[in-house]
gemmi code that builds the backbone of each chain (N, CA, C; Angstrom):
import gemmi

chains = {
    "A": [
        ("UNK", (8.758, 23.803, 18.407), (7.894, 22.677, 18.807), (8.703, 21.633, 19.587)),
        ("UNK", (10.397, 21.643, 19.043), (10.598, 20.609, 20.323), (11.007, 20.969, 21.472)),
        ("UNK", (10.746, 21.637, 21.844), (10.146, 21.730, 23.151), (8.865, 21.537, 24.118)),
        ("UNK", (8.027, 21.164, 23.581), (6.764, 21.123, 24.179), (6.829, 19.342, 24.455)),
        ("UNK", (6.513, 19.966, 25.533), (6.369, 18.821, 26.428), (5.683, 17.794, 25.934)),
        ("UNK", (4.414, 18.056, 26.255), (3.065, 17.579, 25.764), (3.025, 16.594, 24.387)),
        ("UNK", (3.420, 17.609, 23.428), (3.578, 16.883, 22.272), (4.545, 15.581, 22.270)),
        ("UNK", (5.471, 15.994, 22.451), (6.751, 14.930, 22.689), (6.353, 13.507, 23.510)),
        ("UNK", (6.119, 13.877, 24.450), (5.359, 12.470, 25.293), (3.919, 11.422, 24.709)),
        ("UNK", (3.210, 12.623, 24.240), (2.269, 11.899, 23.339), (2.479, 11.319, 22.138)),
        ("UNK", (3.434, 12.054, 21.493), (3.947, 11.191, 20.498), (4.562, 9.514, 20.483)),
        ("UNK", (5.648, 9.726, 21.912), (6.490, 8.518, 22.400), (5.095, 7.636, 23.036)),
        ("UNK", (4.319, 7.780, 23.117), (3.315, 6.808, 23.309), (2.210, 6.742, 22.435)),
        ("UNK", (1.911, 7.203, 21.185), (1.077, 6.804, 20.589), (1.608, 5.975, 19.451)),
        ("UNK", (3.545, 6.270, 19.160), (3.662, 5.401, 17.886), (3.817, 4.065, 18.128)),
        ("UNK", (4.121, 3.128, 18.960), (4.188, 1.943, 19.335), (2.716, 1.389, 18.849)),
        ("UNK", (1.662, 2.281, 19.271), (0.670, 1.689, 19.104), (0.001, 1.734, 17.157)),
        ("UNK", (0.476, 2.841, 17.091), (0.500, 2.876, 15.298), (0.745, 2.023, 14.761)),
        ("UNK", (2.603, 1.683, 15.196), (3.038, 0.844, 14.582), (2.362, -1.152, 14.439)),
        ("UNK", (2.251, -1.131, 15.821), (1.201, -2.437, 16.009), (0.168, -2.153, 15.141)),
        ("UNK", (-0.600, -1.615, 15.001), (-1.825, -1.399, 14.286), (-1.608, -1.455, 12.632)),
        ("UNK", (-0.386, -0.854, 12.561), (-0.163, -1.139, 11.371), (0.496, -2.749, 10.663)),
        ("UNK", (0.636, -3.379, 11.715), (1.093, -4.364, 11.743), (0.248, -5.660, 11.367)),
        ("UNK", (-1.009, -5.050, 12.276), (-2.409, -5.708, 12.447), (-2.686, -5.766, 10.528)),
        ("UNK", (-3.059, -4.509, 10.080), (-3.493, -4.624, 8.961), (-3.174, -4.855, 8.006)),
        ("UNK", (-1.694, -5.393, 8.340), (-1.432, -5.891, 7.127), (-1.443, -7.143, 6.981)),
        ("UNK", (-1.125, -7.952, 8.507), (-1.495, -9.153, 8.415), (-3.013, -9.616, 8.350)),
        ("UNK", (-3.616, -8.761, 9.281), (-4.845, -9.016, 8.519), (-5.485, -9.330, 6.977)),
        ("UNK", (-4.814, -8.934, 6.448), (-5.201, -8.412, 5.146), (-6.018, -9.722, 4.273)),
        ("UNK", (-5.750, -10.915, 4.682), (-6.498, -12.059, 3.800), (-7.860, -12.302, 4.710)),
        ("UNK", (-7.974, -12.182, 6.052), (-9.036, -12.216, 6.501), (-10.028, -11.354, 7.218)),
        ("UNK", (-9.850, -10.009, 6.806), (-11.065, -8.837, 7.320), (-10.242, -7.445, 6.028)),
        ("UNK", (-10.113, -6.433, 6.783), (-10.397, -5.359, 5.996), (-9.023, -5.174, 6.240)),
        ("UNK", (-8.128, -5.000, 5.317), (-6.930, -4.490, 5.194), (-5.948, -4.821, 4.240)),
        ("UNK", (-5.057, -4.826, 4.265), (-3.822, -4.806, 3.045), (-2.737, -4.122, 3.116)),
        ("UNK", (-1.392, -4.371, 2.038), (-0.107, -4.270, 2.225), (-0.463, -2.545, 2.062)),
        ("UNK", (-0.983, -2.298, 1.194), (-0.950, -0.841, 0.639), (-1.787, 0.218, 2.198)),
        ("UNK", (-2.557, -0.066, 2.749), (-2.820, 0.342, 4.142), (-1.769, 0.283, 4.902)),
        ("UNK", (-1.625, -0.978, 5.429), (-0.726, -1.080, 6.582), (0.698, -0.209, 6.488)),
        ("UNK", (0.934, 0.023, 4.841), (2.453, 0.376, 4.670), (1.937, 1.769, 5.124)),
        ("UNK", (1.299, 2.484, 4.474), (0.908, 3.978, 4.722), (0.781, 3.969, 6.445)),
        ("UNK", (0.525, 3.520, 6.738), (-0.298, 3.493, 8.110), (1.083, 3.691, 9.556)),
        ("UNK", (2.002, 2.464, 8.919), (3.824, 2.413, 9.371), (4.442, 3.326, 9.332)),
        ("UNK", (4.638, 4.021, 7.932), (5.010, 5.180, 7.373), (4.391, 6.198, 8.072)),
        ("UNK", (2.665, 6.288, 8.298), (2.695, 7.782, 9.048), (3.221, 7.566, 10.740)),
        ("UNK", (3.611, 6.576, 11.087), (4.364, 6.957, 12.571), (5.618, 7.198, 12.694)),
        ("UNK", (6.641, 7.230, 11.594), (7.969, 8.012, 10.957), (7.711, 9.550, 10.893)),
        ("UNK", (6.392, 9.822, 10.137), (6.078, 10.925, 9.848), (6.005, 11.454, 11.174)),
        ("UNK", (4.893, 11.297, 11.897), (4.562, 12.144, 13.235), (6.045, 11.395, 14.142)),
        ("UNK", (7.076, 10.827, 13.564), (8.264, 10.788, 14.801), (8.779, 12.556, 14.204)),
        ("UNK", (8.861, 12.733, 12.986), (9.776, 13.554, 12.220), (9.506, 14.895, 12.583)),
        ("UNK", (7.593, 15.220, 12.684), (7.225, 16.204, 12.866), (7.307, 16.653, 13.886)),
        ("UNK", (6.980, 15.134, 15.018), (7.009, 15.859, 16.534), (8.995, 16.375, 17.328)),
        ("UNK", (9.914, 15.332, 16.552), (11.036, 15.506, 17.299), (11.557, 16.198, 16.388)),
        ("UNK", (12.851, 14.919, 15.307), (13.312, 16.255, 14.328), (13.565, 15.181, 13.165)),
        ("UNK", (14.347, 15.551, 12.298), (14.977, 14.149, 10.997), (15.961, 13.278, 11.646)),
        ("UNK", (17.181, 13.962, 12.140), (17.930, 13.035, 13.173), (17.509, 11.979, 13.955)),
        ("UNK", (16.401, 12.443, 14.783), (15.915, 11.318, 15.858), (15.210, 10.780, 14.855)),
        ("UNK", (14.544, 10.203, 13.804), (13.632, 9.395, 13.205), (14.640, 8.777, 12.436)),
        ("UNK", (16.048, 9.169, 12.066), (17.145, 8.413, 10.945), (17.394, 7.705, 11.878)),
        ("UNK", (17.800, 7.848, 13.135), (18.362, 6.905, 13.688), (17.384, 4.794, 13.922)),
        ("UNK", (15.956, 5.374, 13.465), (15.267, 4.370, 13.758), (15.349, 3.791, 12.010)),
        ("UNK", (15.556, 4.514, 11.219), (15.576, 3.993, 9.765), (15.906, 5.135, 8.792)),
        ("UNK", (17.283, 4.209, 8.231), (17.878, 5.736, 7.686), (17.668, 5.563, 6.230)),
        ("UNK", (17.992, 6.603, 5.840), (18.136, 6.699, 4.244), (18.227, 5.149, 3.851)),
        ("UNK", (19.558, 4.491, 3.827), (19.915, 3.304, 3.712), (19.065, 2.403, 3.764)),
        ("UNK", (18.264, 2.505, 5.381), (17.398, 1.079, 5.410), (16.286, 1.289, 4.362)),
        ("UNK", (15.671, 2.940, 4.275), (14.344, 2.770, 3.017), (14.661, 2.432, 1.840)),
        ("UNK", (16.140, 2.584, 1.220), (16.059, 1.896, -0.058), (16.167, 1.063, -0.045)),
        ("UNK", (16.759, 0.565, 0.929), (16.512, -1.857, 0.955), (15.481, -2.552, 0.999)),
        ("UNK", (14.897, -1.837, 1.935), (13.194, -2.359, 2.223), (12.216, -1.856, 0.951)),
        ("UNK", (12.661, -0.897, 0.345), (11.966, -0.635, -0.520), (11.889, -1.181, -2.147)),
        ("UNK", (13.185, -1.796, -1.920), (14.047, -3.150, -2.900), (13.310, -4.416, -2.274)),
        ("UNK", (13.434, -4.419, -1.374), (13.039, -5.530, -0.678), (11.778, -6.255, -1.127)),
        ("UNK", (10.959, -5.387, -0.659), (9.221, -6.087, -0.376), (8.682, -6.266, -2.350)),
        ("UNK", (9.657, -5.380, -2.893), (9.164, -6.241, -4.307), (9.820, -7.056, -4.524)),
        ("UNK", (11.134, -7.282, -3.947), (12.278, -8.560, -4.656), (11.106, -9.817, -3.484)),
        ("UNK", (10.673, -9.626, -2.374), (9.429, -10.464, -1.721), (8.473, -10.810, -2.629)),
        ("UNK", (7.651, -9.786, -3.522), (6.691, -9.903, -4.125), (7.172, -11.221, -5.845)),
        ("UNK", (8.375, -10.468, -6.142), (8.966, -11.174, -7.600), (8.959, -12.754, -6.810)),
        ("UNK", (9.783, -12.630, -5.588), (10.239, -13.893, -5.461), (8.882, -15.128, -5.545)),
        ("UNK", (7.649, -14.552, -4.919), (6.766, -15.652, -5.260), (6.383, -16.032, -6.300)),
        ("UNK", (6.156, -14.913, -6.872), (6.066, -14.697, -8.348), (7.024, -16.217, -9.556)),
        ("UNK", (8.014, -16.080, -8.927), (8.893, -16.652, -9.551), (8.853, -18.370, -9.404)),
        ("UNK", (8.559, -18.419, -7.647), (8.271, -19.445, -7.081), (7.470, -20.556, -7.889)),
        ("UNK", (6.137, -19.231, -8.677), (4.866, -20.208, -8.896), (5.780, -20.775, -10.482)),
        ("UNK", (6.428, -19.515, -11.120), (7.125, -20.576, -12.147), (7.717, -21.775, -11.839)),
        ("UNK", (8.580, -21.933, -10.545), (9.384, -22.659, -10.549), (8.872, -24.180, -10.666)),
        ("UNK", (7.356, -24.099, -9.650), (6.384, -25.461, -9.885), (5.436, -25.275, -10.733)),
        ("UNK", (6.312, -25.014, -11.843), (6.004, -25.383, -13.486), (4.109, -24.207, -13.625)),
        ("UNK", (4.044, -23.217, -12.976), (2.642, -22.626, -12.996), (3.349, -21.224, -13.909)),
        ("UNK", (2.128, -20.612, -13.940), (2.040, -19.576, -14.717), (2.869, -18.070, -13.273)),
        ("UNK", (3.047, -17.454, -14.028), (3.420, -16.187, -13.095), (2.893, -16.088, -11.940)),
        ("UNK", (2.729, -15.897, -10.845), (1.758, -15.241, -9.523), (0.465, -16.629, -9.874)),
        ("UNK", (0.922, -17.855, -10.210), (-0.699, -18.807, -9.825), (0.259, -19.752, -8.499)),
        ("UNK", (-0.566, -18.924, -7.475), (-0.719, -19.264, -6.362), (-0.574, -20.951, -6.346)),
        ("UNK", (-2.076, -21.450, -6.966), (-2.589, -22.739, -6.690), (-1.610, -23.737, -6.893)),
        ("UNK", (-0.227, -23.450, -8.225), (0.389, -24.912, -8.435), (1.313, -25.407, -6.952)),
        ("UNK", (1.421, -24.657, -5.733), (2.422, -24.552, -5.390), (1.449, -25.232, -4.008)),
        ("UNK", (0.436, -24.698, -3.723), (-0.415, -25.358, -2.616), (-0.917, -27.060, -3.239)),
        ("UNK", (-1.169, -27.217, -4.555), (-1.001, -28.505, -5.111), (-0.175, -29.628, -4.853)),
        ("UNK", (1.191, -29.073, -5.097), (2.224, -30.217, -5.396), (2.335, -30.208, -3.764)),
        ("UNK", (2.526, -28.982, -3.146), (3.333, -29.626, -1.267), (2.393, -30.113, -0.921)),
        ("UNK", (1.294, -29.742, -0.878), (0.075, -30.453, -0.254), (-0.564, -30.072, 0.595)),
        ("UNK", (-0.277, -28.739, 1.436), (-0.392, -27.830, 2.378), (-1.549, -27.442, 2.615)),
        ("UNK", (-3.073, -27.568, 3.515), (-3.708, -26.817, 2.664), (-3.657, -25.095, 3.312)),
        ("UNK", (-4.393, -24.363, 2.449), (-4.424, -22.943, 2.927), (-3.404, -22.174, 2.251)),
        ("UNK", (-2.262, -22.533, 1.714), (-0.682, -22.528, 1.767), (-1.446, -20.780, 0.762)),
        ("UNK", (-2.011, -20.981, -0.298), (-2.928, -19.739, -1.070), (-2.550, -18.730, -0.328)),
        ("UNK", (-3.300, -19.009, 0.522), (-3.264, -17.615, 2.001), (-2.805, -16.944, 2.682)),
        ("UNK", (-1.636, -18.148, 2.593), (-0.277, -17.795, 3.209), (0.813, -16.831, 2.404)),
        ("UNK", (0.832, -17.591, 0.729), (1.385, -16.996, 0.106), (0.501, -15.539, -0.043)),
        ("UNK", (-0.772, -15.612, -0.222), (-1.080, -13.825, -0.156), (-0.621, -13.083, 0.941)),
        ("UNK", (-0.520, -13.565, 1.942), (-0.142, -12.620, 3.144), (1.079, -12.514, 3.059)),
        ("UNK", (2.167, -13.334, 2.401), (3.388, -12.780, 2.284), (3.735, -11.625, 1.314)),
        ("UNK", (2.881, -11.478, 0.171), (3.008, -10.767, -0.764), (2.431, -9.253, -0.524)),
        ("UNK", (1.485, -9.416, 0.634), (0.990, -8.153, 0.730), (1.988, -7.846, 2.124)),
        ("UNK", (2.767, -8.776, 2.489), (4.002, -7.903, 3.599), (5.071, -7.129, 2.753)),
        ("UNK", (5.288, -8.079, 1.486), (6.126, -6.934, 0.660), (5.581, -5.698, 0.037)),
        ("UNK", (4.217, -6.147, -0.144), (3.640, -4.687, -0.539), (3.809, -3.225, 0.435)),
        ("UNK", (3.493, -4.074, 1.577), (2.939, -3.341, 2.925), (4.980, -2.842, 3.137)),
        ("UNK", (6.016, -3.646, 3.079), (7.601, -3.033, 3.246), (7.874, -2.388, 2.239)),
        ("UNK", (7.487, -2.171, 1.166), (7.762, -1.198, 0.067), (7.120, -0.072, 0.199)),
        ("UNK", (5.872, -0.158, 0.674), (5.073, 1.427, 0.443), (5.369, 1.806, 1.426)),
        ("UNK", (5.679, 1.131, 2.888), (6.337, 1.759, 4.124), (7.694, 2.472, 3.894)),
        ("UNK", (8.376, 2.177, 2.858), (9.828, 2.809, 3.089), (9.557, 3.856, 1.740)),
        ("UNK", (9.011, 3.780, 0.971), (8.878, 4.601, -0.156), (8.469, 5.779, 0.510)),
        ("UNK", (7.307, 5.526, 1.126), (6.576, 6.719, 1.847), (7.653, 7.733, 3.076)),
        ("UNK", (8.281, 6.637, 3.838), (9.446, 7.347, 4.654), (10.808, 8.376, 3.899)),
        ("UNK", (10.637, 7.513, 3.112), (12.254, 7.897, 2.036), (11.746, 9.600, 1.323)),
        ("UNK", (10.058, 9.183, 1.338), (10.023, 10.603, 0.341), (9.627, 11.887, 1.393)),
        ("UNK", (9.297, 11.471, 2.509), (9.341, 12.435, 3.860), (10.799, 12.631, 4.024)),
        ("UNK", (11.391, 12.045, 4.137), (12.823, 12.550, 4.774), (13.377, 13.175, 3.135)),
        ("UNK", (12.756, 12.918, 2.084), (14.017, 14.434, 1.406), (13.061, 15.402, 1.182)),
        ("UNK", (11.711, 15.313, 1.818), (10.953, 16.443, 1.594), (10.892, 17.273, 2.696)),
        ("UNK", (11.278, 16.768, 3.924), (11.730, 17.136, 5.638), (13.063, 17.931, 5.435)),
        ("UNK", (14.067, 17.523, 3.755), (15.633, 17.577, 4.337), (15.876, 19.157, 3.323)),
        ("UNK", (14.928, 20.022, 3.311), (15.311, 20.922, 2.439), (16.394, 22.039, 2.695)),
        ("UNK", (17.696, 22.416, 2.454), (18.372, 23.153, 3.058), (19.522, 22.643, 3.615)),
        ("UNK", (18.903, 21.158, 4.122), (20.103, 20.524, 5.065), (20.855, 19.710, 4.012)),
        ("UNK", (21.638, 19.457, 5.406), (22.852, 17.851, 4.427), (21.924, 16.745, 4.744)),
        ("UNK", (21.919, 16.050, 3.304), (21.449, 15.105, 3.188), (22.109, 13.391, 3.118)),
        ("UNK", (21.951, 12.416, 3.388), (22.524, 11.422, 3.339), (21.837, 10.447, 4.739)),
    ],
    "B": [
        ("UNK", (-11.844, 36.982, -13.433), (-11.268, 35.662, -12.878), (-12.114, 34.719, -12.182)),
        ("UNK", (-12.166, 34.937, -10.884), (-12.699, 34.793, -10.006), (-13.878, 33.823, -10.448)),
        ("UNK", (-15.115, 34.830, -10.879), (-16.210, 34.892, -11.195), (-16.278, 33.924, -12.382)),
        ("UNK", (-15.207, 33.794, -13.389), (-15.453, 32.598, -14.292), (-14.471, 31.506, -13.691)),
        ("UNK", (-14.127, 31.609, -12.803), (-13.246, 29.841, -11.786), (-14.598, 29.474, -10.840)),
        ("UNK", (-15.423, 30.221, -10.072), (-16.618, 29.746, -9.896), (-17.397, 29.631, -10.864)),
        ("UNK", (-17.981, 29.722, -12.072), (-18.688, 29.371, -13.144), (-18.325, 28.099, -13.481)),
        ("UNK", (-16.941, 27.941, -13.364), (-16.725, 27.029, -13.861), (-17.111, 25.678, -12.879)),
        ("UNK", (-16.596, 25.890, -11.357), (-17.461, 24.787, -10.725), (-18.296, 24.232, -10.514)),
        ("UNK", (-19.550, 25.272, -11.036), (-20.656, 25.226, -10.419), (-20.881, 24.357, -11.770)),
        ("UNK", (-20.902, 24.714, -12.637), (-21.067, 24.089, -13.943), (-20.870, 22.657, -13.906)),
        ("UNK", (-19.200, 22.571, -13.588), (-18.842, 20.862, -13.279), (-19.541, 20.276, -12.700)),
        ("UNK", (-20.141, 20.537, -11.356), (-20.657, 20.528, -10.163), (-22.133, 20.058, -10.740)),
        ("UNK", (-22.556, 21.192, -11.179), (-24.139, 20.745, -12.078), (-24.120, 19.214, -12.890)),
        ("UNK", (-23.341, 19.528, -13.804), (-22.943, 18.130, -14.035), (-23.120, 16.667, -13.788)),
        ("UNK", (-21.951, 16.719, -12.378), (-21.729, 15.950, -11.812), (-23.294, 15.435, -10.871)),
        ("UNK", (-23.742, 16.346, -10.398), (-24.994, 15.490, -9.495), (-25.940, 14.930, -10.923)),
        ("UNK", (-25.920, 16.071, -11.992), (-26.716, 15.414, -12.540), (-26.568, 13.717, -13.093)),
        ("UNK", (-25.535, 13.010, -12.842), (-25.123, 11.959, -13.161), (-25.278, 11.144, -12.249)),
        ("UNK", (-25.446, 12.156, -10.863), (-25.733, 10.825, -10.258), (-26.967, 9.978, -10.047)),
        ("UNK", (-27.743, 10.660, -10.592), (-28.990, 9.970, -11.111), (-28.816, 8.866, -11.039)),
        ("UNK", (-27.921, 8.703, -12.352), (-28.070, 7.662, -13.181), (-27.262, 6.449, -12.758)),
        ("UNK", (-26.575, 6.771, -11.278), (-25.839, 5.575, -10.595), (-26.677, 4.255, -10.131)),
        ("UNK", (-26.635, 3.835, -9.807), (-27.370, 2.261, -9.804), (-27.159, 2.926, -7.852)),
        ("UNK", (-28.300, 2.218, -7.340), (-28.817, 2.504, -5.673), (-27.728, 1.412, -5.401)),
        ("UNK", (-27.465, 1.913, -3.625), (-25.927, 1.638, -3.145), (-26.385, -0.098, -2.470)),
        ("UNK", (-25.445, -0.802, -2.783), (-25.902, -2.387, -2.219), (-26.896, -3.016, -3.250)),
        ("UNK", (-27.039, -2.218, -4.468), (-28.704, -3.062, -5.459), (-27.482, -4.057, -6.128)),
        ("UNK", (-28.068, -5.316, -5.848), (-27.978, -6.627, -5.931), (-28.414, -6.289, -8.208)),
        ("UNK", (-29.419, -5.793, -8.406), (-29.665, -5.923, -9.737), (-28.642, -5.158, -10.461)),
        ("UNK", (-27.757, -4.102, -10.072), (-26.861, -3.160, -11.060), (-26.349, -3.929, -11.638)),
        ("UNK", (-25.509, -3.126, -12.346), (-24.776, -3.851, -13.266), (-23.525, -4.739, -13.633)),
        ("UNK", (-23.017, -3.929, -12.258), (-22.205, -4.084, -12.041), (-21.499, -5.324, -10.995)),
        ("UNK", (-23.046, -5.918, -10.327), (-23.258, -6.840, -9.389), (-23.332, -8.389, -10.387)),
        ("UNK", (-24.266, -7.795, -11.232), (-25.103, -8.992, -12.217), (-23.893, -9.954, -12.830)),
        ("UNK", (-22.612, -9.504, -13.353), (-21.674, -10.101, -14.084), (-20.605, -10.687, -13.525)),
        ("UNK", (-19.490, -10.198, -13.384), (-18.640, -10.659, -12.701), (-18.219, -10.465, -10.854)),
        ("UNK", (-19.308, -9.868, -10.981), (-19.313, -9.533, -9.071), (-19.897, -10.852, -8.343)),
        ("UNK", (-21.195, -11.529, -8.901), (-21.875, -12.360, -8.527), (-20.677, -13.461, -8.268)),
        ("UNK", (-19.915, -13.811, -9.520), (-19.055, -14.960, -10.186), (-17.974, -14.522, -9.298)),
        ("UNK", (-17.128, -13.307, -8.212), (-16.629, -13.740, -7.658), (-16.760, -14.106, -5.848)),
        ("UNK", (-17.945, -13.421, -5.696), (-18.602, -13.806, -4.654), (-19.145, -15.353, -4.320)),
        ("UNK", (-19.662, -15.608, -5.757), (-19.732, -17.573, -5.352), (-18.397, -18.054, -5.288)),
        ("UNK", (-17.001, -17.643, -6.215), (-15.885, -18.806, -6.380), (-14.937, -18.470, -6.154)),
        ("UNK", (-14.886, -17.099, -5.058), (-13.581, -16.791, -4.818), (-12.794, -17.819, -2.953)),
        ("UNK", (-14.097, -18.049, -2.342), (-13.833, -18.976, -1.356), (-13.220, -20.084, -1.927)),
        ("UNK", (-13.245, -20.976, -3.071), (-13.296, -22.277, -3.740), (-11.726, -22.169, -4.328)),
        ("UNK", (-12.239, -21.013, -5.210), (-10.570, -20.768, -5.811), (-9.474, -20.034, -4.942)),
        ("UNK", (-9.555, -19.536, -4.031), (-8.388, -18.516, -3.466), (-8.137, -19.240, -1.765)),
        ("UNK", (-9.416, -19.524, -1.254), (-9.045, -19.693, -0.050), (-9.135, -19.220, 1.015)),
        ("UNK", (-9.706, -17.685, 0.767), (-9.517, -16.330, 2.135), (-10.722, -15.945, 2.036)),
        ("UNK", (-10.816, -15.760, 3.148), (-11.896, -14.761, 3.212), (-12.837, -13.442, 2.857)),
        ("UNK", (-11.367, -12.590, 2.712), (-11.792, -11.519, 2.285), (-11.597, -11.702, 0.793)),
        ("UNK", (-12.828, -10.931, -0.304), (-12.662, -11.548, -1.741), (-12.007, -10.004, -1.965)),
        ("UNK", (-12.235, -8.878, -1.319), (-11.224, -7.934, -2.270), (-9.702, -7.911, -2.771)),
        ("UNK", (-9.280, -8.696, -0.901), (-7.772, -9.015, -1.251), (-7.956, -10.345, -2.312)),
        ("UNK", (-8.616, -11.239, -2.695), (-8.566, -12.487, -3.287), (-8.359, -11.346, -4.562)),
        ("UNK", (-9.279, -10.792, -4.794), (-9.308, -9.812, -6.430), (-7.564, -9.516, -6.544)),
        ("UNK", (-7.513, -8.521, -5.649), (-6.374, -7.607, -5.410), (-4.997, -8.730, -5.362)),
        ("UNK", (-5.049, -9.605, -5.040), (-3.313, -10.665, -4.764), (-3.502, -11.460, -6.127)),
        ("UNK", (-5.143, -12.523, -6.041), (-4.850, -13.438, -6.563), (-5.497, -13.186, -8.313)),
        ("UNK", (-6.434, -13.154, -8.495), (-7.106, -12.533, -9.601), (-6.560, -11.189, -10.998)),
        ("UNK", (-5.897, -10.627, -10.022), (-5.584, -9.142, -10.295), (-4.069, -9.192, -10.029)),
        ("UNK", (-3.594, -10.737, -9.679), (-1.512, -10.115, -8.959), (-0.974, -9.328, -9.982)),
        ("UNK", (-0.914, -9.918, -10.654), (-0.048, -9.120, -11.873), (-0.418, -7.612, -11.926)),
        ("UNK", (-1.794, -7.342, -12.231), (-2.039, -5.910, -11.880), (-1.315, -5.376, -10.485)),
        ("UNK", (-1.598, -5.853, -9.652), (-1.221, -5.282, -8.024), (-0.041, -5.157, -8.313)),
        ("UNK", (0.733, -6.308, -8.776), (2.697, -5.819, -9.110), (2.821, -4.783, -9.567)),
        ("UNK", (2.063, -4.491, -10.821), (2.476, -2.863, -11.833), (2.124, -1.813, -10.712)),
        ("UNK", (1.158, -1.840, -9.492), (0.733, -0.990, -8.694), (1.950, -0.645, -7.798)),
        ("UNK", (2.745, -1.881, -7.795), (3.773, -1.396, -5.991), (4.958, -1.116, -7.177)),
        ("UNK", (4.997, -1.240, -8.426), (6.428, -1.346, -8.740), (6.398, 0.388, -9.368)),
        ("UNK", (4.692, 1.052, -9.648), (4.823, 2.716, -9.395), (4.892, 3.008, -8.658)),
        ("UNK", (4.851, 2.468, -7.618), (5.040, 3.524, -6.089), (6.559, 3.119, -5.928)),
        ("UNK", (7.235, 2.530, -6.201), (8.733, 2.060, -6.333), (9.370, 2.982, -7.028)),
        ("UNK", (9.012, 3.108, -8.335), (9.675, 4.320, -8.833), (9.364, 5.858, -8.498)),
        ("UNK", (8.037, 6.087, -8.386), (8.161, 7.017, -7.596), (8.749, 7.638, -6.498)),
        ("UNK", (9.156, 6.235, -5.375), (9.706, 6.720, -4.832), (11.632, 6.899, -5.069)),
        ("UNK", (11.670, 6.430, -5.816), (13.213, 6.383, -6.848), (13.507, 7.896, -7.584)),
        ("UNK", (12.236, 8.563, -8.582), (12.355, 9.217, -8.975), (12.365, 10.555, -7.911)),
        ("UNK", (11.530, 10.576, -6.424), (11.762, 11.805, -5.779), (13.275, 11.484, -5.074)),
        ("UNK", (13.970, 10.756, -5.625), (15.572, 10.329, -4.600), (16.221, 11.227, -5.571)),
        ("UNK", (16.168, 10.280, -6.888), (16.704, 11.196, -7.994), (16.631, 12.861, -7.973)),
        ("UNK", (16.017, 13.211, -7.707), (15.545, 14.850, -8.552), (15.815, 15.640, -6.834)),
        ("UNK", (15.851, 15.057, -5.718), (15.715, 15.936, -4.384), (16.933, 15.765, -3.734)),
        ("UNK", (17.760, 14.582, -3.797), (18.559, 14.059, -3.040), (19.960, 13.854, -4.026)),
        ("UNK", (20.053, 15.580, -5.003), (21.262, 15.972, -5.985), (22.552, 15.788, -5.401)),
        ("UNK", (22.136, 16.871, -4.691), (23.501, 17.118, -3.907), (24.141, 17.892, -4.391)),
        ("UNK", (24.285, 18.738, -5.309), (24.946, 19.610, -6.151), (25.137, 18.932, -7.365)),
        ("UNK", (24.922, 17.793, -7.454), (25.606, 17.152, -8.985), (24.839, 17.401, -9.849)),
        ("UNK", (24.899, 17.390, -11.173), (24.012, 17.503, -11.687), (23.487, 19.127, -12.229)),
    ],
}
model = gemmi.Model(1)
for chain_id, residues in chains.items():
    chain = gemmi.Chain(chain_id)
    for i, (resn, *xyz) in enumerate(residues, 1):
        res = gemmi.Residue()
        res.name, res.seqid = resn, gemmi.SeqId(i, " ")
        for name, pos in zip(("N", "CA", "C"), xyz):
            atom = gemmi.Atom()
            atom.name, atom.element = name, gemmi.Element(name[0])
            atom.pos, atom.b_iso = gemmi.Position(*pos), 0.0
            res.add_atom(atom)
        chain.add_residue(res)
    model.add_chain(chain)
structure = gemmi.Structure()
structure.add_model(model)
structure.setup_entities()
């Protein structure tokens, strides 16, 4: 397959647009139809169709082993951190509201959901990549 | 074999439509499921959350704590296929 032309070129022009799209829905996610858990899948399948159409090499080089377990550390140490936040202005676990209260911000709610569903949306993106590439890596050297 | 693995679907299968009877009609405002706490977050999830969309309001703000236990299985999952695929001989 890598050889075919066809495939190869269509690929190099349809994931840019995946990836935007996936981008879309996750920021979307507080105001129409979408979320971290979409958008991540959505990121993740344009790794996938890089992997299927070229090879594992050319898709490590855009995010390797390494980067999916950080990001995949990441977007929950994102998610804890608000989490933690709302303790810090004296609220209960994940309550949003004490924190749009005391700064005074308004909307700030909204904001903090859309950050939480970017860590959602960077965790299920690299989880999903990480488990393609050792399910892509059977036979080979891995790392 | 065969012949009782299709028995057996058709059976499930029988089942299953027969239940759907008993589903409440799609969009009915009277189910049951509308009447209780669906109504209650459709009036106060604009008031209390802020966004627009009330599923993500459920899903972030209502439900965070749930949604955490949700990304922190797909976390280990994806931990546990590192573990068990990505040996290397060790082990």
């Amino acid at each position: 397959m890598r050889e075919n032309v066809v495939i190869r070129t269509v690929v190099r022009l349809a994931v840019p647009f995946i990836q935007i799209f996936a981008l879309y829905v996750i920021v979307h996610g507080a105001s129409g139809a979408g979320g971290g858990f979409q958008g991540g899948v959505v990121f993740a399948s344009s790794f996938i169709l890089m992997t299927i159409a070229f090879d594992l090499a050319y898709t490590r080089r855009r995010i390797g082993s390494r980067g999916t377990m950080i990001c995949s550390a990441l977007g929950i140490a994102i998610y804890e951190g608000v989490g933690i936040l709302c303790i810090l202005y004296a609220g209960n676990y994940l309550e949003y509201g004490v924190i749009e209260a005391a700064l005074g911000i308004p909307h700030l709610h909204g904001y903090l959901i859309d950050l939480v569903e970017a860590g959602i949306g960077i965790t299920v993106m690299a989880v999903m990549t990480s488990i393609i590439y050792d399910m892509a890596n059977r036979g080979g050297r891995s790392a | 074999m065969r012949k009782k693995a299709l028995l057996a679907v058709l059976f499930i299968g029988i089942i299953l439509f027969w239940a759907v009877e008993d589903m409440p009609a799609f969009g009915d405002p009277e189910s049951r499921a509308a009447r209780h706490t669906g109504a209650m977050y459709i009036e106060r999830s604009y008031a209390d959350v802020g966004i627009d969309n009330i599923v993500t309001a459920i899903l972030a703000s209502y439900r965070g704590f749930d949604t955490f236990g949700e990304v922190v299985v797909i976390f280990t999952a994806g931990m546990s296929v590192i573990l068990l695929l990505r040996r290397e001989g060790r082990l």
